[in-house]
C-alpha angles and dihedrals in degrees: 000000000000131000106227121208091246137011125211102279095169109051118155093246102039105058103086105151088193124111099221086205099213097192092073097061092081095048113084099184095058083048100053102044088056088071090057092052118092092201085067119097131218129201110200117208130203101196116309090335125091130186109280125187120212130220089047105025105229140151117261104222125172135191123281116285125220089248092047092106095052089062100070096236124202116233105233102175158269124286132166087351091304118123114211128194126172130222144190120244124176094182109112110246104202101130093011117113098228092067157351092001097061115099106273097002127114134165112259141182127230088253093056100046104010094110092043092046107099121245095274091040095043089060099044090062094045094056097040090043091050084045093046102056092047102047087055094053102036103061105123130055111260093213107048096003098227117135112279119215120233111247140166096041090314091303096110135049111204126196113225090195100062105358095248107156120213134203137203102258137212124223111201122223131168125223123202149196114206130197146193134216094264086051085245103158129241115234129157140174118240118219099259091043120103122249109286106020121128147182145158115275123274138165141151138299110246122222106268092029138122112211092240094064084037086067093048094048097043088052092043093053100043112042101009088245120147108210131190136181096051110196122195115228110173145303137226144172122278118189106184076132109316128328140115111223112209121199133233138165118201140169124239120227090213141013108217104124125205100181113219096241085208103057113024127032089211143354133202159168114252125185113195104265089051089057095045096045082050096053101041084044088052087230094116136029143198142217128274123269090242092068127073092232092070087054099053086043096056103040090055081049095047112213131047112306120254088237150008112216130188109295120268117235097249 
């Protein structure tokens, strides 16, 4: 491995400005008195949707409810001497206030508005969004399977049954944009994907792996390319539903490819030109600038990309 000049320091998803202030999470009475405080601010989420207002995109946050507590919140953060806490809702929203009803406002997913939030709001959906999605598959105990009850600012399940306590876990992947030596770039289309899109390679990190040798290992099993001088980029949350992908660029010793069937519909060589001409034409598309993927493919093509297309689910 190599060591590059810079590394991405201003991904979509990794530039929270809150200070997520662990230590409170323990501590029931502070959180309890934030939801009697106007000056806290919720964030309601639908899903995995939350309020967004457009022109400038920005999250649509409201003062604590009576039934917010009820509603077992997740404590997000301080910033600015603002505490933030997030909360489900399941009531529809279309005329209320406090959503898409409200002139300019719509509900939005991470995906959608990740890479237009600010820093501070940027950071407030990933992390609800991360906290969301496990908090809907992780219910019940997997060692006994009774309910668990939400604890700690929604940061901890705990089992009643047996006291097992249970955290919101990370699952590590790399992502990875791949030359020639004709700095000709990798892409492929994964099976679900619809004809034409494209993207660089990715997978996850096996137990027992660094990610260097993970990169070597994903190329290598899904096109039959060998790459060396492998280069970090930058990482950032992904929580879809819960991974950190983590960036490389590397260069292939050969370029020979034997595509993975079960795993990608089709892999190639693109220069430049070829990649430009796809994308005005509509015949290809991208992934979103929310995504890695959409970094590692612009910096190898050097200038602002012709188009951003929907995000690929990597």
């Amino acid at each position: 491995m190599t060591a590059a000049d810079e590394t991405y320091l201003d991904l979509a998803l990794s530039r929270s400005r809150v200070d997520r202030w662990a230590s409170v999470r323990t501590d029931d009475p502070k959180l309890a008195a934030m939801l009697g405080r106007p000056a806290t601010r919720v964030l309601e989420l639908r899903g995995a949707t939350a309020p967004v207002e457009r022109d400038p995109a920005r999250l649509r946050l409201r003062a604590p409810e009576p039934e917010d507590p009820g509603r077992e919140p997740w404590f997000l953060g301080r910033h600015a001497g603002v505490d933030y806490v997030a909360v489900t809702t399941a009531r529809e929203a279309d005329g209320d206030e406090r959503g898409s009803g409200a002139a300019g406002g719509s509900w939005a997913g991470l995906r959608e508005v990740g890479a237009d939030l600010d820093d501070a709001d940027a950071g407030l959906l990933t992390a609800a969004t991360a906290l969301q999605g496990w908090h809907a598959r992780h219910g019940h105990c997997p060692r006994c399977g009774s309910a668990t009850e939400v604890v700690q600012g929604g940061w901890v399940r705990r089992c009643p049954r047996d006291g097992s306590q249970h955290h919101p876990r990370t699952d590590p992947a790399v992502i990875m944009a791949v030359t020639d030596e004709d700095d000709r770039l990798l892409l492929a289309t994964g099976l679900p994907w619809p004809e034409g899109r494209v993207s660089v390679l990715a997978g996850f990190v096996e137990a027992g792996e660094s990610l260097e040798a993970a990169v070597t290992r994903e190329v290598a099993e899904e096109v039959g390319v060998t790459v060396t001088d492998l280069r970090y980029r930058g990482n950032q949350p992904w929580p879809f539903p819960a991974s950190l992908m983590v960036g490389y660029r590397a260069r292939a010793l050969d370029t020979d490819l034997r595509v993975q069937e079960s795993e990608l519909r089709s892999a190639g060589w693109y220069s430049r030109a070829e990649l430009d001409k796809g994308i005005r034409s509509g015949r290809l598309t991208l992934p979103s600038r929310v995504s890695i993927a959409h970094r590692l493919i612009q910096e190898w093509y050097g200038a602002a990309l012709p188009g951003d297309g929907p995000a690929v689910p990597r």
